[in-house]
C-alpha positions as CSV (number, residue, x, y, z in Angstrom):
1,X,122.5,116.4,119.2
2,X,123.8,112.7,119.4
3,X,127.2,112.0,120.0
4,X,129.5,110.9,116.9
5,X,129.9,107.2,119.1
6,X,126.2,107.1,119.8
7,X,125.5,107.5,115.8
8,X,128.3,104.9,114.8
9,X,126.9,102.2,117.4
10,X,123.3,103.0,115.8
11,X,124.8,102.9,111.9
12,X,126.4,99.3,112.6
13,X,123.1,98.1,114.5
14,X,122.4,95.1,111.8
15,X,118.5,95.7,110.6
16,X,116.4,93.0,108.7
17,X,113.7,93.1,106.6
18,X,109.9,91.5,108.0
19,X,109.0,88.3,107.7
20,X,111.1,84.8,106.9
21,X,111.9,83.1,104.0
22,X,109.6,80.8,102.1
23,X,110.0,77.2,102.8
24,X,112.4,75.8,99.9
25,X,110.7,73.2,97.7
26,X,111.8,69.9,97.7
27,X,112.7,69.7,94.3
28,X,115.8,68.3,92.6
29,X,118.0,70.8,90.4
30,X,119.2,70.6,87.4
31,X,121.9,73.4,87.3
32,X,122.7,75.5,90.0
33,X,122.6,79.2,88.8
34,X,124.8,82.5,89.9
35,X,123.4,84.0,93.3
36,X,121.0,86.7,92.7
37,X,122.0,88.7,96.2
38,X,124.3,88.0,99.4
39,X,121.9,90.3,101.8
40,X,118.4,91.3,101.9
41,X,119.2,95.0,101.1
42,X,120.4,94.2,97.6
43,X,116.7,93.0,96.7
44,X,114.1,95.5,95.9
45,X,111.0,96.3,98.3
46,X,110.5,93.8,101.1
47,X,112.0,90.8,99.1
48,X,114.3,89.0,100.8
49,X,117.7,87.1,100.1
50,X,117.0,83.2,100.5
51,X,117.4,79.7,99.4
52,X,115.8,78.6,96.3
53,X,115.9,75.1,94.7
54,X,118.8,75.9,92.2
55,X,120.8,78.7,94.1
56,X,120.2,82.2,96.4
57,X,117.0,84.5,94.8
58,X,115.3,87.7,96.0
59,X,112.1,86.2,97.1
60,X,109.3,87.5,98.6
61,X,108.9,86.5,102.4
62,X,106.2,84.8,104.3
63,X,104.5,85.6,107.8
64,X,106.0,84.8,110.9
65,X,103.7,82.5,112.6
66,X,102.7,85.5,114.9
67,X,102.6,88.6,113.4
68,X,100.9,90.2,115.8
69,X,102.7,89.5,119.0
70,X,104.3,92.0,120.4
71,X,108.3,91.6,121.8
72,X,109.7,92.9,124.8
73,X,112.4,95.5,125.2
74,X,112.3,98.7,123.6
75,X,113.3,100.4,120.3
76,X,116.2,101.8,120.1
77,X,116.5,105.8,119.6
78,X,116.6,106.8,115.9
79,X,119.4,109.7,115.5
80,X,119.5,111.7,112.4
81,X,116.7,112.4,109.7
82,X,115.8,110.5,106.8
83,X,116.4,112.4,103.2
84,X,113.4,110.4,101.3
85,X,109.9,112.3,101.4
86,X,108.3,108.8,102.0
87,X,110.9,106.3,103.0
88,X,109.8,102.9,103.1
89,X,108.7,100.4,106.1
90,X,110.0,96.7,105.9
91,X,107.9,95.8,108.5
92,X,104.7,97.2,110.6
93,X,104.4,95.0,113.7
94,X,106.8,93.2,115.9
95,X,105.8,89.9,115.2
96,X,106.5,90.0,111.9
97,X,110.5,90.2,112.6
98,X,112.4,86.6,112.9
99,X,113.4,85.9,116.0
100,X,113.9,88.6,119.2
101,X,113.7,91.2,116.8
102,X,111.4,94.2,117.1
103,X,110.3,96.6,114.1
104,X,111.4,99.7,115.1
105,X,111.2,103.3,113.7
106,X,114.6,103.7,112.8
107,X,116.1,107.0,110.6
108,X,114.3,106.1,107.5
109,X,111.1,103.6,107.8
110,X,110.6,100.7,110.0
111,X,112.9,97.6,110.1
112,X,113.2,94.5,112.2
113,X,116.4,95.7,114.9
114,X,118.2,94.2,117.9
115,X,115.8,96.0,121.1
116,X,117.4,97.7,124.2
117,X,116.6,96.2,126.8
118,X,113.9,97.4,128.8
């Protein structure tokens, strides 16, 4: 069984959802409009929280350039157990995470997380 520290330092480990957002057309607004979401997490399924041409929308991402490469460093350990039957997986391969990220199983479904180093 974890420790109580080990599970807080994995709860507040900041996890993304794959791929970026689409580039924003280059379009002049005419009224900007209330935000639809300040994170990713408030948009449903793998949408994500971005820049559109009149304010922020839940939009659905685009590929990485390289979905398929895979990071270095390893996951980090997944403490706990998920209460959803078939919890969902916001991303399949590393590549598809921005940046150093790495999609990692975590305690429900995949999501792009900070790696351990290896």
């Amino acid at each position: 069984m974890p420790s109580s520290k080990l599970l807080r330092d994995y709860q507040k480990r900041p996890t993304f959802k794959a791929g970026v957002c689409p580039p924003k057309k280059s379009a002049q607004c005419l009224r900007y409009e209330k935000p639809e979401c300040q994170s990713d997490w408030q948009c449903l399924g793998k949408k994500r929280c971005c820049p559109d041409i009149c304010g922020i929308k839940c939009l659905d991402p685009v590929d990485t350039p390289s979905p398929t490469r895979r990071k270095p460093g390893r996951c980090p350990p997944a403490y706990g157990q998920c209460m959803m039957l078939k919890p969902p997986n916001y991303c399949e391969m590393d590549g598809q995470c921005e940046r150093d990220l790495k999609c990692c199983m975590g305690m429900c479904g995949k999501s792009c997380v900070s790696p351990v180093k290896a």
